[in-house]
C-alpha positions, 0 to 999 in steps of 0.5 A: 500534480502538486498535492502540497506535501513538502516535507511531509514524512512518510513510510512506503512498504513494497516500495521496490516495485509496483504500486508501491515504488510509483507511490514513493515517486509520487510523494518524491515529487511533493518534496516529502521525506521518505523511508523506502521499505522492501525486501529487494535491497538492490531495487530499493536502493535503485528506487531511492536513487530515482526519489531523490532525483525526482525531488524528495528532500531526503530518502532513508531505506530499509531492506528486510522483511516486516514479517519479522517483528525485528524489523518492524520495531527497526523501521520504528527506530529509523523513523525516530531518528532520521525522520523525527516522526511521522506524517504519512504511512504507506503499507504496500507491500502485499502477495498473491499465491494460488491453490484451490481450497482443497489444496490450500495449505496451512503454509500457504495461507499463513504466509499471504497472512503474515505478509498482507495483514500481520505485518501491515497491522503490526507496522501500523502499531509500531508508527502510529504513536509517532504520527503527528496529529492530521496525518494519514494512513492509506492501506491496500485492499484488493476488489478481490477483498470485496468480491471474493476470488476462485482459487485465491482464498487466502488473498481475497481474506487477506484484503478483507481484513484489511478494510476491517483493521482501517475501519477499526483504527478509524475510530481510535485515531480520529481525536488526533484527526487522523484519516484512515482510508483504503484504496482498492486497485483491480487489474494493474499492470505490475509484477503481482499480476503477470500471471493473470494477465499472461492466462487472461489479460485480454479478456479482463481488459475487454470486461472493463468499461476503459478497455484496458488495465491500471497503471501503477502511478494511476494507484500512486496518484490517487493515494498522494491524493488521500495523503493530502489535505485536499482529502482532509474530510475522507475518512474510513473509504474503501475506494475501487481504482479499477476502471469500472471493471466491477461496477456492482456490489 
Protein backbone atom coordinates (compact mmCIF):
# COMPACT_ATOMS: atom_id res chain seq x y z
CA UNK A 1 0.00 0.00 0.00
CA UNK A 2 1.56 3.46 -0.70
CA UNK A 3 1.01 5.93 1.62
CA UNK A 4 3.29 8.44 -0.17
CA UNK A 5 6.22 8.62 2.73
CA UNK A 6 9.31 8.88 0.57
CA UNK A 7 12.06 10.12 2.54
CA UNK A 8 9.85 10.66 5.20
CA UNK A 9 12.17 10.56 8.62
CA UNK A 10 10.78 8.55 11.43
CA UNK A 11 12.05 7.13 15.09
CA UNK A 12 10.41 3.48 15.57
CA UNK A 13 10.83 2.34 19.38
CA UNK A 14 10.35 -1.74 20.05
CA UNK A 15 11.17 -1.97 16.80
CA UNK A 16 12.98 -5.66 17.20
CA UNK A 17 9.73 -7.43 17.56
CA UNK A 18 5.86 -7.00 17.51
CA UNK A 19 3.83 -4.05 16.29
CA UNK A 20 6.89 -2.23 16.54
CA UNK A 21 9.06 -4.06 13.70
CA UNK A 22 5.91 -4.39 11.25
CA UNK A 23 5.70 -0.70 11.82
CA UNK A 24 9.36 -0.21 10.65
CA UNK A 25 8.73 -2.76 7.55
CA UNK A 26 5.61 -0.80 6.83
CA UNK A 27 7.28 2.74 6.63
CA UNK A 28 10.43 0.74 5.00
CA UNK A 29 8.35 -0.09 2.31
CA UNK A 30 7.35 3.85 1.75
CA UNK A 31 10.81 4.43 1.21
CA UNK A 32 11.28 6.63 4.58
CA UNK A 33 14.62 7.12 6.53
CA UNK A 34 14.34 5.23 9.48
CA UNK A 35 16.22 5.02 13.15
CA UNK A 36 15.21 1.59 14.80
CA UNK A 37 15.19 1.69 18.74
CA UNK A 38 15.14 -1.58 20.76
CA UNK A 39 16.99 -3.01 23.66
CA UNK A 40 17.76 -6.33 21.69
CA UNK A 41 20.87 -5.23 19.72
CA UNK A 42 20.74 -8.51 17.61
CA UNK A 43 17.16 -8.27 16.42
CA UNK A 44 17.35 -4.64 15.73
CA UNK A 45 19.98 -5.23 13.61
CA UNK A 46 18.20 -8.05 12.09
CA UNK A 47 15.12 -5.74 11.58
CA UNK A 48 17.59 -3.08 10.10
CA UNK A 49 18.86 -5.47 7.54
CA UNK A 50 14.98 -6.82 6.26
CA UNK A 51 14.10 -2.50 6.15
CA UNK A 52 16.58 -2.00 3.81
CA UNK A 53 15.96 -4.80 1.67
CA UNK A 54 12.11 -3.87 1.93
CA UNK A 55 13.03 -0.35 0.43
CA UNK A 56 13.71 2.14 3.13
CA UNK A 57 16.29 4.74 1.65
CA UNK A 58 18.45 4.71 4.73
CA UNK A 59 18.29 2.93 8.42
CA UNK A 60 20.16 4.17 11.45
CA UNK A 61 19.78 1.71 14.90
CA UNK A 62 20.12 2.21 18.39
CA UNK A 63 20.12 -0.43 20.84
CA UNK A 64 19.78 0.78 24.57
CA UNK A 65 17.34 1.43 26.94
CA UNK A 66 15.17 4.75 27.00
CA UNK A 67 14.45 4.59 30.53
CA UNK A 68 17.79 5.93 30.91
CA UNK A 69 17.91 9.64 30.13
CA UNK A 70 21.30 8.97 28.65
CA UNK A 71 19.85 7.27 25.98
CA UNK A 72 17.12 9.29 25.23
CA UNK A 73 19.09 12.63 24.91
CA UNK A 74 21.68 9.94 22.42
CA UNK A 75 18.76 9.15 20.06
CA UNK A 76 18.25 13.04 19.93
CA UNK A 77 21.77 13.27 18.78
CA UNK A 78 21.37 10.58 16.27
CA UNK A 79 18.52 12.20 14.83
CA UNK A 80 20.49 15.12 14.47
CA UNK A 81 23.13 13.76 12.69
CA UNK A 82 22.11 11.24 10.53
CA UNK A 83 18.56 11.99 9.82
CA UNK A 84 18.72 16.01 10.11
CA UNK A 85 15.42 16.07 11.72
CA UNK A 86 12.47 14.59 12.09
CA UNK A 87 8.91 13.66 10.49
CA UNK A 88 7.35 10.88 11.84
CA UNK A 89 7.77 9.66 15.77
CA UNK A 90 6.85 6.16 16.66
CA UNK A 91 7.16 5.01 20.33
CA UNK A 92 6.56 1.35 20.44
CA UNK A 93 8.04 -0.29 22.83
CA UNK A 94 5.84 -1.04 25.96
CA UNK A 95 5.51 -4.06 28.84
CA UNK A 96 3.14 -5.91 30.31
CA UNK A 97 3.66 -7.61 33.79
CA UNK A 98 1.02 -9.11 36.27
CA UNK A 99 0.31 -9.38 39.85
CA UNK A 100 -2.97 -8.71 41.65
CA UNK A 101 -3.11 -5.25 43.48
CA UNK A 102 -2.53 -6.77 46.69
CA UNK A 103 0.72 -7.89 45.78
CA UNK A 104 1.56 -5.31 43.23
CA UNK A 105 5.04 -3.79 44.15
CA UNK A 106 6.36 -0.35 44.08
CA UNK A 107 9.20 -2.12 41.65
CA UNK A 108 6.63 -3.64 39.58
CA UNK A 109 4.51 -0.70 39.17
CA UNK A 110 7.63 1.63 38.60
CA UNK A 111 8.90 -0.12 36.07
CA UNK A 112 5.76 -0.74 33.48
CA UNK A 113 5.88 3.27 34.39
CA UNK A 114 9.28 4.16 33.21
CA UNK A 115 9.09 2.02 30.39
CA UNK A 116 5.13 2.60 28.98
CA UNK A 117 5.08 6.26 29.67
CA UNK A 118 8.16 8.00 31.14
CA UNK A 119 10.27 6.92 28.57
CA UNK A 120 7.91 7.45 25.59
CA UNK A 121 6.91 11.23 27.50
CA UNK A 122 10.69 11.99 27.70
CA UNK A 123 11.37 10.63 24.07
CA UNK A 124 8.62 12.92 22.92
CA UNK A 125 10.35 16.09 24.82
CA UNK A 126 13.71 15.41 23.31
CA UNK A 127 12.41 14.88 19.31
CA UNK A 128 9.56 17.34 19.13
CA UNK A 129 11.73 20.56 18.55
CA UNK A 130 13.58 18.73 15.92
CA UNK A 131 10.07 17.61 14.04
CA UNK A 132 9.52 19.39 11.06
CA UNK A 133 6.27 21.23 10.88
CA UNK A 134 3.26 18.76 9.64
CA UNK A 135 4.70 15.92 11.00
CA UNK A 136 3.08 13.05 13.33
CA UNK A 137 3.24 11.48 16.42
CA UNK A 138 1.38 7.93 16.64
CA UNK A 139 1.43 6.76 20.61
CA UNK A 140 0.43 3.21 22.12
CA UNK A 141 -2.48 2.81 24.16
CA UNK A 142 -4.01 -0.42 24.87
CA UNK A 143 -8.05 -1.41 25.21
CA UNK A 144 -7.11 -2.34 28.47
CA UNK A 145 -6.33 1.66 28.84
CA UNK A 146 -9.87 2.36 28.28
CA UNK A 147 -11.55 -0.53 30.00
CA UNK A 148 -9.20 -1.27 32.94
CA UNK A 149 -7.81 -4.87 33.41
CA UNK A 150 -7.78 -7.49 36.51
CA UNK A 151 -4.51 -8.06 37.51
CA UNK A 152 -2.65 -5.59 35.48
CA UNK A 153 -3.24 -2.32 37.21
CA UNK A 154 0.03 -1.24 36.38
CA UNK A 155 -0.38 -1.46 32.42
CA UNK A 156 -3.85 -0.77 32.07
CA UNK A 157 -2.71 2.95 33.96
CA UNK A 158 0.21 3.06 31.88
CA UNK A 159 -1.82 3.07 28.66
CA UNK A 160 -4.21 5.66 30.13
CA UNK A 161 -1.92 8.22 30.62
CA UNK A 162 -0.83 7.60 27.33
CA UNK A 163 -3.85 9.01 25.89
CA UNK A 164 -3.56 11.66 28.44
CA UNK A 165 -0.10 12.88 27.40
CA UNK A 166 -1.22 12.88 23.38
CA UNK A 167 -3.99 14.92 24.16
CA UNK A 168 -2.38 17.24 25.89
CA UNK A 169 0.67 17.88 23.49
CA UNK A 170 -2.15 18.05 20.89
CA UNK A 171 -2.75 21.15 21.87
CA UNK A 172 0.89 22.71 22.24
CA UNK A 173 1.95 21.27 18.52
CA UNK A 174 -1.08 22.07 16.36
CA UNK A 175 0.33 25.85 15.42
CA UNK A 176 3.04 23.52 13.80
CA UNK A 177 0.20 21.31 12.22
CA UNK A 178 1.36 18.64 13.91
CA UNK A 179 -0.98 15.50 14.46
CA UNK A 180 -1.00 13.52 17.68
CA UNK A 181 -2.96 10.47 17.27
CA UNK A 182 -3.15 7.02 19.38
CA UNK A 183 -3.94 4.09 18.18
CA UNK A 184 -5.41 1.32 20.57
CA UNK A 185 -4.60 -2.50 19.74
CA UNK A 186 -6.51 -5.40 21.47
CA UNK A 187 -5.70 -8.85 21.09
CA UNK A 188 -2.59 -9.18 18.54
CA UNK A 189 -0.71 -12.21 17.98
CA UNK A 190 2.97 -10.73 19.32
CA UNK A 191 5.34 -11.89 21.86
CA UNK A 192 3.55 -9.47 24.66
CA UNK A 193 0.72 -11.63 24.44
CA UNK A 194 1.90 -15.10 24.56
CA UNK A 195 0.85 -15.54 27.92
CA UNK A 196 -2.73 -14.47 27.34
CA UNK A 197 -3.25 -16.43 24.39
CA UNK A 198 -1.64 -19.71 25.94
CA UNK A 199 -4.02 -19.20 29.27
CA UNK A 200 -7.15 -18.21 26.97
CA UNK A 201 -6.51 -17.46 23.46
CA UNK A 202 -9.36 -19.47 22.14
CA UNK A 203 -11.88 -17.77 24.12
CA UNK A 204 -10.78 -14.28 23.48
CA UNK A 205 -10.69 -15.12 19.72
CA UNK A 206 -14.43 -16.42 19.99
CA UNK A 207 -15.58 -12.98 22.03
CA UNK A 208 -14.47 -11.33 18.80
CA UNK A 209 -16.83 -10.58 16.22
CA UNK A 210 -13.72 -11.44 13.42
CA UNK A 211 -13.36 -14.94 15.29
CA UNK A 212 -9.63 -14.32 15.73
CA UNK A 213 -6.76 -12.35 16.84
CA UNK A 214 -4.66 -8.97 15.22
CA UNK A 215 -1.83 -9.36 13.49
CA UNK A 216 0.98 -6.93 14.22
CA UNK A 217 1.19 -5.47 10.48
CA UNK A 218 -2.82 -5.09 10.52
CA UNK A 219 -1.53 -2.45 13.84
CA UNK A 220 1.50 -1.50 11.28
CA UNK A 221 -0.68 -0.28 8.58
CA UNK A 222 -3.11 1.51 10.24
CA UNK A 223 -0.18 3.60 12.05
CA UNK A 224 1.49 4.28 8.33
CA UNK A 225 -1.97 5.48 7.77
CA UNK A 226 -1.82 8.27 10.59
CA UNK A 227 1.68 8.90 9.60
CA UNK A 228 0.47 10.09 6.28
CA UNK A 229 -1.13 12.82 4.58
CA UNK A 230 -4.20 11.18 3.68
CA UNK A 231 -4.92 11.50 7.57
CA UNK A 232 -3.98 15.01 7.36
CA UNK A 233 -7.16 16.32 9.65
CA UNK A 234 -7.22 13.35 12.52
CA UNK A 235 -6.03 14.71 14.91
CA UNK A 236 -6.18 13.72 19.15
CA UNK A 237 -8.12 10.15 18.12
CA UNK A 238 -7.66 7.35 20.20
CA UNK A 239 -8.59 4.47 17.72
CA UNK A 240 -9.50 0.67 18.99
CA UNK A 241 -7.62 -1.88 16.38
CA UNK A 242 -9.10 -4.91 17.95
CA UNK A 243 -11.91 -6.54 15.75
CA UNK A 244 -14.72 -5.65 17.61
CA UNK A 245 -13.70 -7.53 20.58
CA UNK A 246 -15.05 -4.23 22.86
CA UNK A 247 -17.62 -2.76 21.07
CA UNK A 248 -18.85 -0.51 24.24
CA UNK A 249 -17.75 2.07 26.05
Amino acid sequence: MNWELTHRRAVITGAANGIGRATALALAAEATRLLVVDLDAERLAETAQVCRSAGALQVETFAGDLTVVENVRLVGELVRKQLGGLDLLVPAAGIIERDPIEQLSDEHWDRVMNINVRAVFQLTRELLPQMADRGSIVLFSSDAGRRGSPGKAAYATSKAAIIGLARSIVGEVGSRQIRVNVVQPGFIETQMNARTFLEKGDVLAAETPLGRHGRPEEVAQVVAFLCSDASSFVNGIVLPINGGHYMAG
